[in-house]
MISEGU-428774 format. One record per residue: residue in three letters; x, y, z of N, C-alpha, C, O in turn. Coordinates in pm, whole numbers, plus 50000, padded with zeros to 5 digits. Example, Ala and Ser with C-alpha at 12.3 -4.5 7.8 and 13.67 -1.06 7.14 Angstrom:
ALA513194943150780512304955050780513204967050780514244966850846;SER512854977550708513674989450714512905000350787513415011450804;
END
This chain:
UNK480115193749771481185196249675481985183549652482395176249742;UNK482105182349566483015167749483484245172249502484355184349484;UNK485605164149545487035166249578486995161849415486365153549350;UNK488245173949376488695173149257489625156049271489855148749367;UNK489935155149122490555140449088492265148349095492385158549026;UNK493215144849156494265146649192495375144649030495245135048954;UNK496125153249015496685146448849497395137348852498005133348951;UNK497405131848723497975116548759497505101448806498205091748837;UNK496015102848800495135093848871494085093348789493725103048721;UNK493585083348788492515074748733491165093048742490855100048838;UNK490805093548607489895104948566490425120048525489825129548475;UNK491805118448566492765130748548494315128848516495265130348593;UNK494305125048382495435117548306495535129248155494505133148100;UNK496685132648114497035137448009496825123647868496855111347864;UNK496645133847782496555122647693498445111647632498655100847577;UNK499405123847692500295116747724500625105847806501175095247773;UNK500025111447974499885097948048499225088948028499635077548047;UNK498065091747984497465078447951498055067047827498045054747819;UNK498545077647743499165067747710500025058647756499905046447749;UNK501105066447815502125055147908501585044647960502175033847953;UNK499875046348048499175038048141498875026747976498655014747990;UNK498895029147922498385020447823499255006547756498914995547712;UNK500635014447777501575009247741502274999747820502994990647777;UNK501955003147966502354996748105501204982948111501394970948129;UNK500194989448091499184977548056499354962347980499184950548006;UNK499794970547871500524962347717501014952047817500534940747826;UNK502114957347896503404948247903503334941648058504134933248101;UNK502124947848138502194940848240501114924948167501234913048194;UNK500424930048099499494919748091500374904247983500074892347976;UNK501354911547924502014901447837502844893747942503014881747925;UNK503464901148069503924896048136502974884148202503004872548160;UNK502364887248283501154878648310500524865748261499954856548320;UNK500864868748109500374857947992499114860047946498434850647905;UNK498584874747948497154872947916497194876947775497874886047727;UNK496174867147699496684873547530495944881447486494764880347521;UNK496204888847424495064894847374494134890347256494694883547171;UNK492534893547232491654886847184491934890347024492444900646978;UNK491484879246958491894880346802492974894146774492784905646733;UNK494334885446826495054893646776496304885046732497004879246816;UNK496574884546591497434870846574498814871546598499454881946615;UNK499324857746599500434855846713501614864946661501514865046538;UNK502464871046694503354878946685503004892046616503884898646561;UNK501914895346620501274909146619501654917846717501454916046837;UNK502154926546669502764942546781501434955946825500764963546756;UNK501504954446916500134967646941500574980346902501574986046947;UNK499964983846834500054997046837500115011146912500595021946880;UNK499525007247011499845018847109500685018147190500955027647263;UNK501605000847198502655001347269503445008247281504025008047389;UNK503845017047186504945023347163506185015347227506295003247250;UNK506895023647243508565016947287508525001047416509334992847458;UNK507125003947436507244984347474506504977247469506044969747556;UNK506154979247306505594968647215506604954647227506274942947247;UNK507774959947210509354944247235508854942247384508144949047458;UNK509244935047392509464923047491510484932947602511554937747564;UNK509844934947768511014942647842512154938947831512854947947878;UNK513014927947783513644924447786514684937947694515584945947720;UNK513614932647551514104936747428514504954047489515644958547499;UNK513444959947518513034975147528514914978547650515714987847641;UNK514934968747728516124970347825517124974547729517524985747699;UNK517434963747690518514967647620518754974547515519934974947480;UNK517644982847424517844989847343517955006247438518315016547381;UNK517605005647570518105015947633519655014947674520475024147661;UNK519895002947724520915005947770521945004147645523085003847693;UNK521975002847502522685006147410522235016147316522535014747197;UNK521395028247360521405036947298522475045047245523515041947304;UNK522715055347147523945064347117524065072047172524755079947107;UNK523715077947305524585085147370523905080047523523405089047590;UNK523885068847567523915062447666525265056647692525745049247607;UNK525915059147802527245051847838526955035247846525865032647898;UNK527705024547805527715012847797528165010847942529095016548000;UNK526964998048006527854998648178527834981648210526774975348203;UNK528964975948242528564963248262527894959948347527684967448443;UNK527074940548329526304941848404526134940248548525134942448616;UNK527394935648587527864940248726528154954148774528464954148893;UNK528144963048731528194975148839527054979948855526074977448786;UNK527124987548953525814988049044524855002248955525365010348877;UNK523865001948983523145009548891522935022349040522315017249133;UNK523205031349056522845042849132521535041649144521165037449254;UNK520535044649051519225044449080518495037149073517375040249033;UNK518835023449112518105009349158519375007449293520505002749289;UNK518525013649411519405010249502518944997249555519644991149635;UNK518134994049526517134979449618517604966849477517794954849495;UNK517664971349397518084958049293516804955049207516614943749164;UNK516214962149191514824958649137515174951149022514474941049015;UNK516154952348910516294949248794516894938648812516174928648811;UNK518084936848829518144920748877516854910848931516484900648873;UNK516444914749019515154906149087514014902648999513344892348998;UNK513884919248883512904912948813513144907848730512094906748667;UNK514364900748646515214897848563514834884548613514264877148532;UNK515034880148734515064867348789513794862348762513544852948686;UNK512764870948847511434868548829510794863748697509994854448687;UNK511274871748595510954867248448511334852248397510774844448320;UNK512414851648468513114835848441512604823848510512744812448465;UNK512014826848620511304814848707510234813748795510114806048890;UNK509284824248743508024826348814506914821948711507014824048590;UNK506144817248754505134812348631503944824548632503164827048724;UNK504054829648532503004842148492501914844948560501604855448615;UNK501004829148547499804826948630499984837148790499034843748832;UNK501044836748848501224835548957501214847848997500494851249091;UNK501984856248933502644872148917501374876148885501154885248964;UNK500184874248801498984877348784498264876248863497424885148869;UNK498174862148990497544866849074497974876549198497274883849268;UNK498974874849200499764883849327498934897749279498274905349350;UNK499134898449174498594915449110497284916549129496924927549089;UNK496514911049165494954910649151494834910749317494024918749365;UNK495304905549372495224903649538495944917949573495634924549671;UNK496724920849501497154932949544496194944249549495564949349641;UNK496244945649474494544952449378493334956749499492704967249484;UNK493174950849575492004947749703490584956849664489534952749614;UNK490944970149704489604976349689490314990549580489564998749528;UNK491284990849570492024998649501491255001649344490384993449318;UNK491465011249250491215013649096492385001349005493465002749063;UNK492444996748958493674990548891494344996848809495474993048778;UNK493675009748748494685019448692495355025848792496575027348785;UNK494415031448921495145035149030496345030249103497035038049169;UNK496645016149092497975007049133498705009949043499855012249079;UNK498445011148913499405008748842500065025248774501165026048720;UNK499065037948794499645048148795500705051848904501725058048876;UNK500335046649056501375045549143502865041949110503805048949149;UNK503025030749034504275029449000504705037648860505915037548842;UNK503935044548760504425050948653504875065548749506005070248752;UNK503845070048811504795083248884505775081048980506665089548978;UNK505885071249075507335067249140508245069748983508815080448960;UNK508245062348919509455060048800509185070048695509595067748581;UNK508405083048727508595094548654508335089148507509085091648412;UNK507085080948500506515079448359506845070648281506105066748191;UNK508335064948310509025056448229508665046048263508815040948375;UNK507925040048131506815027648153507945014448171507695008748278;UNK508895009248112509614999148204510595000448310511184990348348;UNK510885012948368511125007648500510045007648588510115003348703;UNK508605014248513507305009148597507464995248647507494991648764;UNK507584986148513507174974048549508044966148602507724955948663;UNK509414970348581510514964648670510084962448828510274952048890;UNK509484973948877509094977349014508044968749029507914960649121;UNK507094971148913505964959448968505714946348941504834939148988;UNK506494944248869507004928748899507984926549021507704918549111;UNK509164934049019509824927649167508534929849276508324920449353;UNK507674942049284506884937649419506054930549454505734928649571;UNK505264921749286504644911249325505664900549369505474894449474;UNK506454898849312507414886849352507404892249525506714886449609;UNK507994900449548508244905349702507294899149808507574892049904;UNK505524906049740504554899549817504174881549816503884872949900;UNK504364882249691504284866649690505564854049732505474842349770;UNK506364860449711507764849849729508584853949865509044845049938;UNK508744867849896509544867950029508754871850129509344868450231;UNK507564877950162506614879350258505764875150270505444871250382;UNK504884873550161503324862950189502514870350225501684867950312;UNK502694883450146501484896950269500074889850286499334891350383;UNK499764880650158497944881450147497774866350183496764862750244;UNK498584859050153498474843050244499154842750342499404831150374;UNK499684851850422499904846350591500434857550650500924854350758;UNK500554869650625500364881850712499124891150746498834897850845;UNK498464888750615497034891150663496404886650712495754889250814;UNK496524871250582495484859950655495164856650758493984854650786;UNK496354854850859496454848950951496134864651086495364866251180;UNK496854870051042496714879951139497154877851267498134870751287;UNK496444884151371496194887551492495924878751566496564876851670;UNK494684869651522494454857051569494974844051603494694836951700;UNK495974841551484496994831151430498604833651531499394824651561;UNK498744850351570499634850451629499264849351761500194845451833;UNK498014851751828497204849251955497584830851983498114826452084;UNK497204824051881497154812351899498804804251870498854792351899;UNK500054810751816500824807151813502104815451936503324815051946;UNK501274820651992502214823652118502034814352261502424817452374;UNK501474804652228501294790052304501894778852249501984768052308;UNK502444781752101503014771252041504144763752085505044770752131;UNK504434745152084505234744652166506574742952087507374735052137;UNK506994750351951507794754151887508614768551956508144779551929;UNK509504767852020510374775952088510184792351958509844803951986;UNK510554786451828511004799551775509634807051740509564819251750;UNK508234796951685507264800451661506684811951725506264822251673;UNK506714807251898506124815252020506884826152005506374837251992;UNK508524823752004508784839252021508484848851905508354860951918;UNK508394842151793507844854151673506494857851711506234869851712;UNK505504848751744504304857451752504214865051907503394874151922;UNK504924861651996505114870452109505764884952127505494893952206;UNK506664884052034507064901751943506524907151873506874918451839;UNK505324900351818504724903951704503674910351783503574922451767;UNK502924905151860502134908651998502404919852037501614928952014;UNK503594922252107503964929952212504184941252139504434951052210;UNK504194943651999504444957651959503044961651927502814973451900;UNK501934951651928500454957251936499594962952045498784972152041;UNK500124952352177499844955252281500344971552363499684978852436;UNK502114973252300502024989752309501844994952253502025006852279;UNK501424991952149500955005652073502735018452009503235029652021;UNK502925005651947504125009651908503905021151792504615030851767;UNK502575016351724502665022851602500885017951605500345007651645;UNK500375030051548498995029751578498075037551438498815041351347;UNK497095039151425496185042351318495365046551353494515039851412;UNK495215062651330494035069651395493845083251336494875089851318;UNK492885087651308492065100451226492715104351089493015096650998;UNK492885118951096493415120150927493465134450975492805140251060;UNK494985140850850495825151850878494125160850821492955157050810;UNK494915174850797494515185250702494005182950567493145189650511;UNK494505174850530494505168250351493735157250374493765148950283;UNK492705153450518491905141150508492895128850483492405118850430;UNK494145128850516494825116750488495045107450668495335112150778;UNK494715092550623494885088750792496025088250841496825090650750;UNK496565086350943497285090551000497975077951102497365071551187;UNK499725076651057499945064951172501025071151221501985076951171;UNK500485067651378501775074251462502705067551519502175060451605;UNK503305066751517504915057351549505235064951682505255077251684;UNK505495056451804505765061851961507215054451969507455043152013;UNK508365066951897509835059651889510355054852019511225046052027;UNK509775061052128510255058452257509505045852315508995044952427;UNK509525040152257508805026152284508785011452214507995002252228;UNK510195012752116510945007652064512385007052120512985016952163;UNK512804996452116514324993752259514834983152159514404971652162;UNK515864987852058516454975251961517144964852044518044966052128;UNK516444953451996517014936952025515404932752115514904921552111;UNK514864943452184513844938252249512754928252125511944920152170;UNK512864930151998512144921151934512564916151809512934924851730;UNK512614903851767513184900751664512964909351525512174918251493;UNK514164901551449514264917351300512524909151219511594916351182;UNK512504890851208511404892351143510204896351219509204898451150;UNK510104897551326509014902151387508504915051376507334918851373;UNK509804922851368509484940651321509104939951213508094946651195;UNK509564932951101509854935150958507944927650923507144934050853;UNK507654916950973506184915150962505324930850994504864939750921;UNK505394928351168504634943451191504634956451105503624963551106;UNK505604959451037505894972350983504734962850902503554963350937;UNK505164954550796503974954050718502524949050727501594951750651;UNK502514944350791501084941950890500534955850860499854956550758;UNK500724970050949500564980350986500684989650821500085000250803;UNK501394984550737501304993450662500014988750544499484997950481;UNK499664978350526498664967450446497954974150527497464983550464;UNK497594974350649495844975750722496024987750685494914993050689;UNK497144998750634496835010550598496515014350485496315026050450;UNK496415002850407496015006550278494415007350300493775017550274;UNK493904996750345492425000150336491805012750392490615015850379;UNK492795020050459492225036050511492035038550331490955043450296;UNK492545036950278492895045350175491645046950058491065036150046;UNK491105057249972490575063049877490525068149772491565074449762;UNK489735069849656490125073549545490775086349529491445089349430;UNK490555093749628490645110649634491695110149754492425119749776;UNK491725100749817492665103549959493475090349957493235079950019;UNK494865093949839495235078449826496915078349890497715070049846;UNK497225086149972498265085050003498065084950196496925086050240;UNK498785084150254498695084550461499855096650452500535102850370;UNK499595095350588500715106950687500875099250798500025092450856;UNK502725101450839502745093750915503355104051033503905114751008;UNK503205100151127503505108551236504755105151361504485099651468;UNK505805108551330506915102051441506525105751585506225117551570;UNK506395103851680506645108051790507945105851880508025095451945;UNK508915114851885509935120351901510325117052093511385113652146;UNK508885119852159508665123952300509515115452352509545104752291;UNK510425116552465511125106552513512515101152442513365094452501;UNK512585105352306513785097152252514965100152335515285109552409;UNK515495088952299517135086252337517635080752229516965077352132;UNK519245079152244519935068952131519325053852168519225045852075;UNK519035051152264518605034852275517415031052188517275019152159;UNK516675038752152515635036952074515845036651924515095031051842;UNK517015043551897517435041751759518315026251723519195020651788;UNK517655022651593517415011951529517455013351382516415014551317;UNK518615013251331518435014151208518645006451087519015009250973;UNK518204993151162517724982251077516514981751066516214975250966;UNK515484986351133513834987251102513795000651011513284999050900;UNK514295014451047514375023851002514425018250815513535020550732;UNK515755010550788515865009350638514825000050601513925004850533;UNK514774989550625513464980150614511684995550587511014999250491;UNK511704997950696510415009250648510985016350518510155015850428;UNK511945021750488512255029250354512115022050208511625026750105;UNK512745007950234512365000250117511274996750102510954993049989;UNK510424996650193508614992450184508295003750097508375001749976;UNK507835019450158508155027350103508335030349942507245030449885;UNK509045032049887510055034449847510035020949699509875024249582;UNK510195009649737509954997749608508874993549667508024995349579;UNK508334989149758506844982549773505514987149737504544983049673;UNK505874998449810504685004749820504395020249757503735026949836;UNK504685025849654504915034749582503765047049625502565044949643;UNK504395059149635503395073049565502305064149689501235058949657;UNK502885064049827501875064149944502075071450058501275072950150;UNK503215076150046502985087250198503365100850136504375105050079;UNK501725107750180501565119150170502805128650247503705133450178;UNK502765130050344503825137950436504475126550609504075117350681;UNK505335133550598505915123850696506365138550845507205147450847;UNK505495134850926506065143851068506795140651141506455130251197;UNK508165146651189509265142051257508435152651368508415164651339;UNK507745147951498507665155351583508405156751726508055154751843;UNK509485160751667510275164051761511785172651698511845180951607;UNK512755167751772513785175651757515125167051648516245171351622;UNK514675157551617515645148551569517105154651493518245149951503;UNK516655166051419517855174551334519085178351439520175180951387;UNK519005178851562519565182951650520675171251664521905172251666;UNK520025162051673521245150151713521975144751581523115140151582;UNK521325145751490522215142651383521865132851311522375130951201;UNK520685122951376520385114251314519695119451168520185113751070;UNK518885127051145518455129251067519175132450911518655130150802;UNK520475138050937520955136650799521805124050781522385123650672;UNK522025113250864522325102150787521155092950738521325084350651;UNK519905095550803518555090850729518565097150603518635089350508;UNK518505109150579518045115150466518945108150355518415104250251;UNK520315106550378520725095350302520775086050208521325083750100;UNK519715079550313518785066950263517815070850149517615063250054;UNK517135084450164516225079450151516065089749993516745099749968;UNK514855083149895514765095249785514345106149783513245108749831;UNK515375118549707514635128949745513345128049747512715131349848;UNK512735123449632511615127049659510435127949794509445135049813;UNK511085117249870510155109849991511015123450083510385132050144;UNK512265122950078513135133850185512065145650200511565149550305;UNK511835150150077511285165150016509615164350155509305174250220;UNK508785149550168508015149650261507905151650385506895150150453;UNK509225155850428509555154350564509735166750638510635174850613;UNK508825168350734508575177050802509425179550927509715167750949;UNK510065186751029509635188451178509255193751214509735205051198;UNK508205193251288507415201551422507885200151533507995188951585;UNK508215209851583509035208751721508225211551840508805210351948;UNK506855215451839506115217951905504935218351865504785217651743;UNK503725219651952501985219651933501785229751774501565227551655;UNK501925236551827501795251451685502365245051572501485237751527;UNK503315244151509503995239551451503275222151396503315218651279;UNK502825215751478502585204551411500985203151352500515194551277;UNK500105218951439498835225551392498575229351234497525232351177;UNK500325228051172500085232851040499525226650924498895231150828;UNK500015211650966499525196850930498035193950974497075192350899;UNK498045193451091496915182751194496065197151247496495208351274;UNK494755191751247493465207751296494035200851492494205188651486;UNK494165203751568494175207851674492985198251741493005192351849;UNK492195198551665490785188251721491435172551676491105162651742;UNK492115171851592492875161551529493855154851609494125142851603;UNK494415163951690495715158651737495235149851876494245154651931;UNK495695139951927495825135852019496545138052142497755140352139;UNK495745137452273496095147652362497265143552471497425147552586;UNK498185132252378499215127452466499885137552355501045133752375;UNK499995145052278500475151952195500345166852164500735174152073;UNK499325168952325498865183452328498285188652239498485199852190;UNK497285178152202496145184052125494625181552217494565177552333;UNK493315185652116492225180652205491315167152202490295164252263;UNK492125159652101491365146752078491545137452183492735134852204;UNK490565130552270491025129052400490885111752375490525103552460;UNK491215109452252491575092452252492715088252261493795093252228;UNK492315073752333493715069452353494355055652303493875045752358;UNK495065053952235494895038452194495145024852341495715026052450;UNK494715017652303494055007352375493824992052267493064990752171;UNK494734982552323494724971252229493764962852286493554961552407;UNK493024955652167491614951352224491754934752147491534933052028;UNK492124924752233492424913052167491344910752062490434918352030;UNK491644898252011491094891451909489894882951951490244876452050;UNK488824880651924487524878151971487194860951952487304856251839;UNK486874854052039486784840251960485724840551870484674846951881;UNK486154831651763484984830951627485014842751573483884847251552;UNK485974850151538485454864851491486104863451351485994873051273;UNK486654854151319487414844951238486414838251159486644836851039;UNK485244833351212484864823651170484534823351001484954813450941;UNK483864832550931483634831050764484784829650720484734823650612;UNK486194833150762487294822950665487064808850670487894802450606;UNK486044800950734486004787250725484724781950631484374770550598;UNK484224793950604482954790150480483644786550340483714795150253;UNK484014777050325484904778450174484034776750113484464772450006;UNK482184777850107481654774850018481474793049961481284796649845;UNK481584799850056480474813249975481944821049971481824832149919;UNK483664817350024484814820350005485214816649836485634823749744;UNK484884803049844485174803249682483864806249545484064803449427;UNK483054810149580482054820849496482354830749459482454833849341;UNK482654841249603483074851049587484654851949473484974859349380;UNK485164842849525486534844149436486404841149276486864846749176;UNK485814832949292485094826549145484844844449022485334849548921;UNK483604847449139483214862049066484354871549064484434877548957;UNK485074874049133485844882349139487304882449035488104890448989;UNK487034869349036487944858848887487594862148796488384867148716;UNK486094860648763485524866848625485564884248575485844891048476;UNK485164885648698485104901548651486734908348625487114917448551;UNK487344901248703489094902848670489294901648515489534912348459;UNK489224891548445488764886948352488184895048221488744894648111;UNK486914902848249486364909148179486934924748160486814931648059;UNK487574928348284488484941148323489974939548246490664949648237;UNK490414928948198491564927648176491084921747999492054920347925;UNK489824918747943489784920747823488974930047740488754928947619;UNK488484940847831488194951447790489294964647787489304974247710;UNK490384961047922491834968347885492664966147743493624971647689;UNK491844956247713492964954647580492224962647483492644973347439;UNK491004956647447490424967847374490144985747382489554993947311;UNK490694985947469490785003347524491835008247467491815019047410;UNK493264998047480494335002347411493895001147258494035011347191;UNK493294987547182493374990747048492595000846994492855011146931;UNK491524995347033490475006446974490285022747015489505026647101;UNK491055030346946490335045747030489385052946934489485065146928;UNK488465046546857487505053746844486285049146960485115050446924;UNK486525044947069485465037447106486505042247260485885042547367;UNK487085043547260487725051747394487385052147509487675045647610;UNK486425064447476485635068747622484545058647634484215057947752;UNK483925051447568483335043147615483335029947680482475024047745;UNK484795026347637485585013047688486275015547842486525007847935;UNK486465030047823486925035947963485515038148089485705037748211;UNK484535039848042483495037148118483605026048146483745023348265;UNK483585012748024483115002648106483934992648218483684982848288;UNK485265003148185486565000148260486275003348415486444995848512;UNK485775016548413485275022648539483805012348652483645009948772;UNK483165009748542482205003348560482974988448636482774985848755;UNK483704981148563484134974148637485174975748736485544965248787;UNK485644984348769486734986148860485784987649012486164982549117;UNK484624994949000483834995449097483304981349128483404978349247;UNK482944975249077482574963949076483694951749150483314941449206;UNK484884955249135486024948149187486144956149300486614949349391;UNK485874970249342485924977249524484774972349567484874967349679;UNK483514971849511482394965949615482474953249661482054948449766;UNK483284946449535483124927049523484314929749618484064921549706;UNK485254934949649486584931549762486024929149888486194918649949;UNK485144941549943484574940850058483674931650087483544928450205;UNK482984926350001482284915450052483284900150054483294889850122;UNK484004905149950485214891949986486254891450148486674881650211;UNK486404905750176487734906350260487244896650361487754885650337;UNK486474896350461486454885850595486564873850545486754865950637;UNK486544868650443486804860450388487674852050377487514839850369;UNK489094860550375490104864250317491724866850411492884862850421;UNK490414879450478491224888550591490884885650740489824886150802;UNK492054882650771491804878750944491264895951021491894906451011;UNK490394894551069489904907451141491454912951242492324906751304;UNK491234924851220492854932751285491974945551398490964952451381;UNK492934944251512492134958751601491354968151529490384973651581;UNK491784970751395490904981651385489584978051348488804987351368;UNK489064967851301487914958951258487104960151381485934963651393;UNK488174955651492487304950951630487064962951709486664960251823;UNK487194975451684486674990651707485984998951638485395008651684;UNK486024995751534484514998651405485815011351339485325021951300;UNK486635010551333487255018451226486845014551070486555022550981;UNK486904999951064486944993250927485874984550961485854975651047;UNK484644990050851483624983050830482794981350687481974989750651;UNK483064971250620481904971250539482864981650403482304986750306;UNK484354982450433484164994750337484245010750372484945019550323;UNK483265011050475483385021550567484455023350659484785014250734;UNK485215038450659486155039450730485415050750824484845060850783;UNK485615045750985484915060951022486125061851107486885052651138;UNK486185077351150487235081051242486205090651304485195095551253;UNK486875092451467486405098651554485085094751621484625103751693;UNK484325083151615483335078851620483495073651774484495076851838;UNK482325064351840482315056851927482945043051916482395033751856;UNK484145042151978484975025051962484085015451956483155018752030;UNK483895006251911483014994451949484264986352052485464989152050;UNK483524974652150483974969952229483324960752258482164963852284;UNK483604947552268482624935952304481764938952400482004942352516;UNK480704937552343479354939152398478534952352402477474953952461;UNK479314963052316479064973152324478584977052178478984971752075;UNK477744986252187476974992352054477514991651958478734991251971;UNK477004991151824478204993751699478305005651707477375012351752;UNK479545011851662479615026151637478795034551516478375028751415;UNK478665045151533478055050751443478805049551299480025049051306;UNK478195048951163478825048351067478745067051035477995075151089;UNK479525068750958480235078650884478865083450839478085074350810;UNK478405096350827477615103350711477695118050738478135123050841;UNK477185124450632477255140650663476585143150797477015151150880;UNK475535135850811474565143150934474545137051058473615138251138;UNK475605130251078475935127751209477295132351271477845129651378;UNK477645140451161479155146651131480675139951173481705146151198;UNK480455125151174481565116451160482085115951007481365117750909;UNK483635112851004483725112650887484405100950796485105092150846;UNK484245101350720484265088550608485675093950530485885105950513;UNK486705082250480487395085250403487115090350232487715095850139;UNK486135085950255485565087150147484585104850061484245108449949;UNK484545110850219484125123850220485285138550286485065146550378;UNK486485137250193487325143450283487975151250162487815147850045;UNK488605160050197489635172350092490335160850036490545150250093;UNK490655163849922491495157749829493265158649897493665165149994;UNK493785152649836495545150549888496305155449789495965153749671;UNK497475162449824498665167149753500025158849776500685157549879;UNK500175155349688501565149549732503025157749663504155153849692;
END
């Protein structure tokens, strides 16, 4: 049986949404600088609708509409609590297009590219420029204040292995916090709820604020949330994350990482967590309604507690749960260093820049057949095939790019992430030890790729 296409997602779009996706297109790609083919200069698209102008233009004819209140541009906008509009305001003014285009393409990894970019039209409830407000501040984000894909990925695991010997005092201690929240297993990645979504469990009692620096958390959170994208699927495109409660005290509360995870969340990372399990008692102490606070209803509305085994059975099958959690899955996490040479094809820059080369082109051909999808709709569904056609072509071409690219992370070095293949519940790999079995119906491991569809 085929998992239905979820609404709102690439194959299951109203002819309303798609339009919007069309329109978001328009204006991410003008942003970008990509022109469109014989189309002469100050020519307006037609399917742009309302942001055919320039975001600029489209801004301000909202915010001077006739029955829009006039607000200056210093007071604070309620529903840009992170500042997106300022930032991307900025961004427009001093980022060179080229750049914001590639951030967007690296972002992209094995993902649909309508699929990224429907993510941010349903965060922003359809309204195609504060779509792009969002996705322009988060390329800027990845590219200008974190560096997710040139030096949190890149570097990884390995880079912080080798810079916790560094004889730079501050260096060592960042990658020695950065370490030590891997080594416990602060926050971990393992199987998938009810809805086939994977699953990261956060062990709050094993967090002690000041024990590690704020950029050291603030990397890890995203470290951990990036390697969670590649769990991710066309049909299973959101996670579940799982608190573990066991043990808390007030010493463990921290609610400078707490807000840092909400803005990832929330402006980074859009329309990605399926359900969120508070397993434990948290409502009791109170913390929980000054979180909720923070955070948007909408994400609030995900939030569960299970206060016990039964209760968290409603989510997770029981075979699912892990048995420090009184379930029967009898794994345990276990940090498994970084391997020498396991690194090594990031140093092939000959078959590194091929791959990129192709992956350039076909970018390329995906981004001038989007244009013609918007002009032309007698030719529609067929431009949308060949849209499809290449979008696959950019998930197969990722995976053969990622080692490339991507510094191998624990889960690589246990056969979770292979090739593309996600298996859970399988045999760990372990130096020197067998590969694990890959994913298929008839060995009854399972693949992200073969799982119930997700509700969000």
């Amino acid at each position: 049986m085929v998992d239905p296409v979820l609404p709102g997602r690439p194959g299951n779009l109203t002819a309303e949404q798609e339009a919007k996706l069309q329109e978001l297109w328009t204006s991410t790609l003008r942003v970008f600088g990509v022109q469109a083919p014989n189309r002469p200069e100050g020519a307006e698209d037609q399917q742009a609708g309302s942001v055919a102008a320039t975001p600029n233009t489209q801004a301000k004819k909202k915010k001077h509409g006739m029955f829009r209140r006039q607000k200056d541009d210093d007071e604070p906008d309620q529903e840009d609590k992170f500042g997106l509009s300022k930032a991307y305001q900025q961004v427009i003014a001093t980022q060179n297009p080229e750049d914001l285009r590639k951030a967007f393409w690296s972002m992209v990894k094995h993902d649909h590219p309508d699929g990224l970019l429907l993510r941010f039209l349903r965060a922003r409830k359809w309204e195609v420029h504060n779509a792009l407000v969002m996705l322009i501040a988060t390329m800027n984000w990845r590219m200008q204040e974190v560096h997710v894909d040139d030096d949190v990925m890149r570097n990884g695991e390995a880079q912080a292995m080798r810079d916790s010997s560094n004889s730079n005092a501050t260096v060592k201690k960042e990658a020695k916090d950065f370490l030590a929240q891997l080594k416990l297993g602060k926050s971990f990645l393992h199987g998938t709820d009810k809805e086939g979504r994977p699953m990261c469990f956060v062990r709050v009692r094993l967090h002690k604020q000041g024990e590690q620096s704020e950029t050291s958390l603030e990397r890890y959170t995203v470290y951990t949330i990036e390697t969670a994208r590649l769990l991710l699927a066309s049909h299973v495109d959101t996670a579940a994350i799982v608190f573990d409660m066991t043990g808390f005290s007030m010493a463990n509360m921290d609610y400078g990482p707490v807000k840092f995870m909400i803005k990832c969340f929330e402006a980074n990372y859009p329309e990605s967590l399926g359900v969120v399990l508070e397993n434990g008692d948290l409502s009791k102490i109170g913390i929980w309604n000054i979180i909720k606070g923070w955070l948007d209803p909408v994400v609030a509305s995900k939030v569960h507690f299970t206060k016990n085994l039964e209760e968290l059975e409603q989510f997770v099958e029981k075979s699912h749960i892990i048995k420090e959690l009184g379930g029967d899955d009898p794994w345990e996490y276990q940090y498994v260093e970084p391997n020498l040479g396991e690194n090594e094809q990031m140093s092939d820059e000959s078959t590194s820049k091929r791959l990129l080369d192709e992956r350039a082109s076909v970018v390329k051909d995906y981004e001038a057949v989007t244009q013609e999808w918007i002009s032309d709709s007698q030719n529609r569904a067929a431009l949308q095939k060949k849209r499809n056609d290449l979008a696959e072509r950019l998930r197969s071409g990722y995976w053969q790019l990622d080692p490339y690219v991507r510094a191998r992370s624990l889960y690589d070095r246990t056969g979770m992430i292979r090739d593309g293949v996600i298996t859970y519940y399988g045999q760990p790999e372990t130096p020197n030890a067998p590969k694990p079995l890959i994913a298929s119906p008839g060995n009854g491991l399972q693949s992200t790729e073969h799982r119930a569809d997700d509700v969000d």
